[in-house]
C-alpha positions as CSV (number, residue, x, y, z in Angstrom):
1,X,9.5,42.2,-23.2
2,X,9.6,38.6,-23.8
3,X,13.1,38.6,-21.9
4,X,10.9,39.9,-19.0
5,X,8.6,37.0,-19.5
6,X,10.9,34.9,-19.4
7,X,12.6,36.1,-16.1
8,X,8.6,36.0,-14.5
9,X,8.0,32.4,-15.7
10,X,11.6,31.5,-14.3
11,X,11.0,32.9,-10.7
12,X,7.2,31.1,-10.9
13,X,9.0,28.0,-11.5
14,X,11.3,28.5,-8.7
15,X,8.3,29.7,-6.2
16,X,6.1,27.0,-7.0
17,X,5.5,23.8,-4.8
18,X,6.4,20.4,-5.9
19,X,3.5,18.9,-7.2
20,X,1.8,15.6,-5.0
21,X,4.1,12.9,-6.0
22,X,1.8,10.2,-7.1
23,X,-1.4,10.7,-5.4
24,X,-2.7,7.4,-5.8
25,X,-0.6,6.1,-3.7
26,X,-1.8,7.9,-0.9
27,X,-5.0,7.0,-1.0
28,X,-7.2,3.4,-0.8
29,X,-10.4,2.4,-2.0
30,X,-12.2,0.7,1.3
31,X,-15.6,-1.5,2.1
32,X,-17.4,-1.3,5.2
33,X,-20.3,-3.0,6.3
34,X,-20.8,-2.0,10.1
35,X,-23.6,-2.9,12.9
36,X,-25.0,-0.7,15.6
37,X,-27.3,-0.2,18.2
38,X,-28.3,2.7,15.7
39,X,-26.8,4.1,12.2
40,X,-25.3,7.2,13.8
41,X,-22.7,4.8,16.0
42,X,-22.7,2.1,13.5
43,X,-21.4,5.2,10.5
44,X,-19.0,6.4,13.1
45,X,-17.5,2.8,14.0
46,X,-17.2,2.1,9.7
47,X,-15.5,5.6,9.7
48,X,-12.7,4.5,12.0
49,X,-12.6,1.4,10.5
50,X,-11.8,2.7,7.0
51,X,-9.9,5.0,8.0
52,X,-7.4,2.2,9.6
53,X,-7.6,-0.1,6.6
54,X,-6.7,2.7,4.3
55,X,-4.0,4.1,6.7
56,X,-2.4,0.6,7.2
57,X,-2.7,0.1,3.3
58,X,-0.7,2.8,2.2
59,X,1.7,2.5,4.9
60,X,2.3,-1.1,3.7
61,X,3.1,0.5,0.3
62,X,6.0,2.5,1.7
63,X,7.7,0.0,4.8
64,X,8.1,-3.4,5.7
65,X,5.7,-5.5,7.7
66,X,7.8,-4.9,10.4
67,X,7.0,-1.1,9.6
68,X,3.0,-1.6,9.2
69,X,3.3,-3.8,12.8
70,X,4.5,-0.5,14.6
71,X,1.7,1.6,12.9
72,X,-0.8,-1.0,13.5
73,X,-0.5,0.3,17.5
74,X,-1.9,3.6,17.1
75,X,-5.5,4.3,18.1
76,X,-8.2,5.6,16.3
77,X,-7.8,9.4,17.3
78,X,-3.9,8.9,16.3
79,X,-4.6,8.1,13.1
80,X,-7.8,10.6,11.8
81,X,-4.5,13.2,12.4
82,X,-2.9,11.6,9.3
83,X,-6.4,11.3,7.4
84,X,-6.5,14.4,4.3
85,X,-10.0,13.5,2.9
86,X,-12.4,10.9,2.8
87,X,-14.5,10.7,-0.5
88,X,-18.0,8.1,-0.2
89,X,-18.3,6.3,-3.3
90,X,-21.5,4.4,-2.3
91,X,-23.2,4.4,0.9
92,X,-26.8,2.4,2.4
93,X,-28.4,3.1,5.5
94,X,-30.3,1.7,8.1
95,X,-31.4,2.0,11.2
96,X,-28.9,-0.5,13.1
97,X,-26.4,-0.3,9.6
98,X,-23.9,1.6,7.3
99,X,-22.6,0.3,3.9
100,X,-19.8,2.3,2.8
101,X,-17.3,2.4,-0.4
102,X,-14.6,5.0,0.8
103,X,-12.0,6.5,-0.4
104,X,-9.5,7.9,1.8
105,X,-6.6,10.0,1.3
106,X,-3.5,10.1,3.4
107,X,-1.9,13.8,4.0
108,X,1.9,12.5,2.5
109,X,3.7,15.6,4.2
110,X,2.1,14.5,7.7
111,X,2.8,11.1,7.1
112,X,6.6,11.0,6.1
113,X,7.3,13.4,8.4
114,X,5.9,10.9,11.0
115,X,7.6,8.2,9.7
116,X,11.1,10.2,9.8
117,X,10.7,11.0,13.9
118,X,9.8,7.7,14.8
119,X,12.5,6.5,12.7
120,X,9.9,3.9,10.9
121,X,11.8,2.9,7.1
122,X,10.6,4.9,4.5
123,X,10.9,3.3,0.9
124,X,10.9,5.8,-1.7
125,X,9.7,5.5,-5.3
126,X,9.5,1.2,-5.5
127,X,9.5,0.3,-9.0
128,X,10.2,-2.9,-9.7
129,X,9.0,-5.2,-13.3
130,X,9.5,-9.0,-11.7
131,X,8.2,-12.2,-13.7
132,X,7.7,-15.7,-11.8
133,X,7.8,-18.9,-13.7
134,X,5.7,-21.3,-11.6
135,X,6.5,-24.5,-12.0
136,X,3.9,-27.2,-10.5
137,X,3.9,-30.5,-8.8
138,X,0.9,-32.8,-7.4
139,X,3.8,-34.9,-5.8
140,X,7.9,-34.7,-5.4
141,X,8.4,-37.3,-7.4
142,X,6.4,-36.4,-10.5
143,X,7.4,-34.6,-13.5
144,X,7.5,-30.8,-13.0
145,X,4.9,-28.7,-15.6
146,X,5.3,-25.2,-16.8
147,X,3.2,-24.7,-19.6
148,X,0.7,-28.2,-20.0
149,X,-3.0,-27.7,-19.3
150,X,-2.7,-29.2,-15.6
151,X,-0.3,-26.8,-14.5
152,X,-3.0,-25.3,-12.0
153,X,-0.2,-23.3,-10.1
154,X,0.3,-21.1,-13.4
155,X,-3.6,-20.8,-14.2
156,X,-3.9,-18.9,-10.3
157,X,-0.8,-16.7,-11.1
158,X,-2.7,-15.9,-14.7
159,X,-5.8,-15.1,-12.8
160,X,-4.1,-13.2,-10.2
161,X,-1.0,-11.0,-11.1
162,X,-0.1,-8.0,-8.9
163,X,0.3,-4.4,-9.4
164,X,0.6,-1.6,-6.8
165,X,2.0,2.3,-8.0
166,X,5.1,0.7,-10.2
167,X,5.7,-2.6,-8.9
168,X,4.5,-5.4,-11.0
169,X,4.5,-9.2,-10.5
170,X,3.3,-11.7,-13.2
171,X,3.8,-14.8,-14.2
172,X,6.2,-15.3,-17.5
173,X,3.4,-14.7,-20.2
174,X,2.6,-18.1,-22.5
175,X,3.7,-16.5,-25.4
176,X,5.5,-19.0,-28.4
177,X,8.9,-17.2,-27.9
178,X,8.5,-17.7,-23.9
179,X,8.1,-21.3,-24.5
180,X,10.5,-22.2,-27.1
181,X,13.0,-20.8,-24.4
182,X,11.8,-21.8,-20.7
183,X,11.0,-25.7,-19.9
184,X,10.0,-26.5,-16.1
185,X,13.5,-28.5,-16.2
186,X,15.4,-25.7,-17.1
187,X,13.4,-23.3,-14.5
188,X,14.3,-25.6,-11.3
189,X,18.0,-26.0,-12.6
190,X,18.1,-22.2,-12.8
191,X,19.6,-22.5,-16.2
192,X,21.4,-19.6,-16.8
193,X,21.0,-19.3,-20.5
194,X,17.9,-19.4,-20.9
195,X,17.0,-17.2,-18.2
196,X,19.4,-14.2,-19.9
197,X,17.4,-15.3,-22.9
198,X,13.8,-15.1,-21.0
199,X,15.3,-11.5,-19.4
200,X,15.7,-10.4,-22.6
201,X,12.7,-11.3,-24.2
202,X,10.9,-9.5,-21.4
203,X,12.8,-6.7,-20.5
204,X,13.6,-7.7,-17.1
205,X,16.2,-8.9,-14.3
206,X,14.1,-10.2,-11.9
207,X,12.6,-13.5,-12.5
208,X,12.0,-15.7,-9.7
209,X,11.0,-19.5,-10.2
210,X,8.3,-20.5,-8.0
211,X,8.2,-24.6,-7.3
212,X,4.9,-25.4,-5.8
213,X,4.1,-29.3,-5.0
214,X,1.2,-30.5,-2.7
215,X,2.0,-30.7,0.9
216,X,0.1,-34.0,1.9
217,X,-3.3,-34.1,1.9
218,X,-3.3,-30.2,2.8
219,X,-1.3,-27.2,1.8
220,X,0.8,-26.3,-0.3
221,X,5.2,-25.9,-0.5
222,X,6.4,-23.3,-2.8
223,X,10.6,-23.0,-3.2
224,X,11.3,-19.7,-4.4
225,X,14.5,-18.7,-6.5
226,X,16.5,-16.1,-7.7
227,X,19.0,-16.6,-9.7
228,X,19.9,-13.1,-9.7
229,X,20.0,-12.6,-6.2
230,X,21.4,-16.3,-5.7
231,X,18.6,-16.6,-2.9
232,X,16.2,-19.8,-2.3
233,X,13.7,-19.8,0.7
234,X,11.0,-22.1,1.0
235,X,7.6,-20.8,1.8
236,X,4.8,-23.6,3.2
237,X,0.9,-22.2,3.0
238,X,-1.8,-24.6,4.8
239,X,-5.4,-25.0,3.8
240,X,-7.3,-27.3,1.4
241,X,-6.6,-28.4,-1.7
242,X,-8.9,-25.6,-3.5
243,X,-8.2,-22.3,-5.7
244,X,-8.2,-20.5,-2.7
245,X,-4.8,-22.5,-1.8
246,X,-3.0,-21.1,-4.2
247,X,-4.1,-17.4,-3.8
248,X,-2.9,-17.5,-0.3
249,X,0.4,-19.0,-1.5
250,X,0.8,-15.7,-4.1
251,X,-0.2,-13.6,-1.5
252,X,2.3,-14.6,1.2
253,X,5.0,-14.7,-2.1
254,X,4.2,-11.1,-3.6
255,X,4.1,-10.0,0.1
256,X,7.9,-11.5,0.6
257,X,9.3,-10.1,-2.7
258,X,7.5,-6.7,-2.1
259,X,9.4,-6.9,1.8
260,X,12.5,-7.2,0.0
261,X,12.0,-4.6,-2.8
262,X,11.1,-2.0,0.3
263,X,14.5,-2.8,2.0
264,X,16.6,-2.3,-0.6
265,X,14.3,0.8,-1.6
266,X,14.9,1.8,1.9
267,X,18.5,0.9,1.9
268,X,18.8,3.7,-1.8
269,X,16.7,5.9,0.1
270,X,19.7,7.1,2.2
271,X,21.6,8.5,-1.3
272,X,20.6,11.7,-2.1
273,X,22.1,12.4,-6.0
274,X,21.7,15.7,-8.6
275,X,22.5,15.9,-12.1
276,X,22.2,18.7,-14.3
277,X,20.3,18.5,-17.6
278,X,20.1,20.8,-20.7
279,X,16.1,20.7,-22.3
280,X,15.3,22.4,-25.1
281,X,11.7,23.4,-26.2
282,X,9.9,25.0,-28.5
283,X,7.1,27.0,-26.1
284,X,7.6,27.4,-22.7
285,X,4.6,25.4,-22.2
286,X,6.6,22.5,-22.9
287,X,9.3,23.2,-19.5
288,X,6.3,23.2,-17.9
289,X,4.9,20.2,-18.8
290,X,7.9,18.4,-18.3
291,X,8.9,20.0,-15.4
292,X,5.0,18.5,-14.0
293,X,5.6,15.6,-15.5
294,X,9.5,15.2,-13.5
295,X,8.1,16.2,-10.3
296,X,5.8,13.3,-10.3
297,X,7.9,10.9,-10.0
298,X,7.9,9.4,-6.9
299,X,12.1,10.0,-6.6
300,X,12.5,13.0,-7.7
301,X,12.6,15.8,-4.4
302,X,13.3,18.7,-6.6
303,X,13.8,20.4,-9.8
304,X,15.7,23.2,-9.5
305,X,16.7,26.3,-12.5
306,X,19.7,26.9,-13.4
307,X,19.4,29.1,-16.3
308,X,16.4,29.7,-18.8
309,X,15.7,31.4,-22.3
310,X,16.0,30.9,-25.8
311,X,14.3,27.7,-26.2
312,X,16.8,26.2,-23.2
313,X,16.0,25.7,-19.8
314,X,19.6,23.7,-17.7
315,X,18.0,22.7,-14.6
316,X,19.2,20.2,-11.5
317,X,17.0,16.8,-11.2
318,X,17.5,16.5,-7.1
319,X,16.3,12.6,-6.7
320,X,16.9,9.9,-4.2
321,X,18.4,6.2,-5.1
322,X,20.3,5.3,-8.1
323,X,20.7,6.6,-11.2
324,X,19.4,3.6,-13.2
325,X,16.1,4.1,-11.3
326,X,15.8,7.8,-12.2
327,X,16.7,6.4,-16.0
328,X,13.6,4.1,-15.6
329,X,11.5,6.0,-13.8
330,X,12.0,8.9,-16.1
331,X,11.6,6.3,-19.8
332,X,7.9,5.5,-17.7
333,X,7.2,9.2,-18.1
334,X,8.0,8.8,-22.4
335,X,11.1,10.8,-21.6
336,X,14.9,9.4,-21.8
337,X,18.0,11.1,-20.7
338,X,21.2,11.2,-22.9
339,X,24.6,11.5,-21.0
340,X,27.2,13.8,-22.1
341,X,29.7,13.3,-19.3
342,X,28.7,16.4,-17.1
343,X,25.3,16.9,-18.1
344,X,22.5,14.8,-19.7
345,X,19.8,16.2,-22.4
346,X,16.2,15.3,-22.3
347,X,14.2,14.3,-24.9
348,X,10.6,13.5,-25.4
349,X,10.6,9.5,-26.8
């Protein structure tokens, strides 16, 4: 009997679908605020209006701008194809106006499939933990600041970190370790010992140093460097001297290190890797959890079963990229994966 059981819950686990691979990433929270000759056009006119902004938002998620331009051109009609649901949040009424908060979800299937015949890049499963250390000056010639009290440049990156699905960009936190280490002189120098030491510290590769001094009487230059890419480009952002410069200048920055996350994403994207992995549990409710919980991740296209009972399931991980994002994506999930030269064993952390 429970060998029978055993053999029903294997073929269920083979016959069910993958679960949606992060949901949330499919879908955008939008505002509209529309005017009409009456509410019945002015509702429709927010409805198409949301319905771009949220397409064009997730789309940016999963291309480069070069991507989102080409999507940009379809009309209206084109795009309530790719629309799944729309959910209102909020909504006011009157006779001439509609307030909205929407949410809209994207159907994935309809949209990477889409995406494959027009031949649009498709960046899978972008996970990326990058720190900036923004160094600040009110002139060229002036001493550089990092952590003193004017350092303005820092105090908008504090107030304005980024985070969308698994990619995270935040300025090096001010913690006493952080600062015994970094100095805005050995952040411009791109001192390589202390940056191991910082990456270490944090957890993390990617650290970019962000120079930003006053461009005249308006704007603001910002030289951005990575020492692990060996890369410099200089990045100029125009407007007033105000709070409102420097949150243009981290938008146009987390908008060029997202661009080049998605093209190497894109560029992984083209490997298609298995391995095989031995888990053992104590109730079959736990496969099944885990099996969930591997199916979420954004790389992951398959699970497949080799063999199951006893306590042991062997199953294939089919996933996309490299193997050191599977590891990472996988320790996000509180699970981490052994090697044993052919196979790898999974255990809860």
């Amino acid at each position: 009997m429970q060998k029978l059981l055993l053999l029903c819950l294997a073929v269920l686990c083979f016959a069910a679908p993958a679960a949606a691979q992060n949901n949330d990433l499919y879908s955008a929270e939008i505002m509209v605020d529309v005017t009409a000759e009456n509410a019945s056009v002015a509702r429709e006119k927010a409805m198409n209006e949301a319905n771009r902004k949220a397409f064009l938002a997730v789309a940016g998620r999963f291309t480069t701008s070069s991507g989102v331009e080409a999507l940009s051109s379809l009309s209206n009609a084109q795009i309530l194809n790719f629309i799944k649901e729309v959910s209102i949040l909020s909504e006011k009424v009157s006779d001439v106006r509609y307030i909205a908060d929407l949410k809209v979800a994207i159907n994935e299937n309809i949209f990477k499939t889409y995406m494959r015949e027009k031949n649009i890049s498709f960046a899978v499963g972008s996970d990326a933990n990058i720190l900036i250390i923004p160094t600040f000056r009110e002139f060229s010639g002036d001493t550089p600041l990092l952590w003193e009290e004017g350092n303005l440049w820092r105090k908008a990156w504090e107030e304005k970190p980024y985070q969308q699905g698994q990619i995270k960009i935040s300025p090096l936190p001010s913690t006493e370790e952080n600062m015994s280490v970094m100095t805005a002189e050995r952040a411009l120098s791109q001192d390589g010992i202390a940056l191991d030491k910082i990456a270490r510290i944090n957890g993390t590769t990617d650290i970019y140093t962000a120079d930003a001094v006053y461009n005249g009487i308006e704007g603001l230059t910002v030289t951005l460097r990575s020492a692990k890419k060996g890369t410099e480009e200089t990045i100029n952002v125009s407007g007033e001297r105000s709070p409102q410069l420097f949150e243009d200048a981290i938008t146009e920055i987390t908008a060029r290190i997202n661009n080049t996350i998605k093209q190497q994403d894109i560029a992984d994207s083209q490997q298609k890797s298995e391995i095989t992995v031995l888990y053992k549990y104590n109730a079959i409710r736990d496969w099944l959890s885990l099996e969930k919980t591997l199916k979420s991740i954004a790389i992951v296209d398959a699970i497949s079963i080799d063999a199951i009972g006893s306590g042991k399931v062997q199953f294939k991980i089919h996933y996309v990229g490299n193997e050191d994002k599977l590891q990472r994506a996988v320790r996000d999930k509180y699970y981490n994966l052994r090697s044993f030269g052919s196979f790898y064993n999974i255990e809860k952390i």
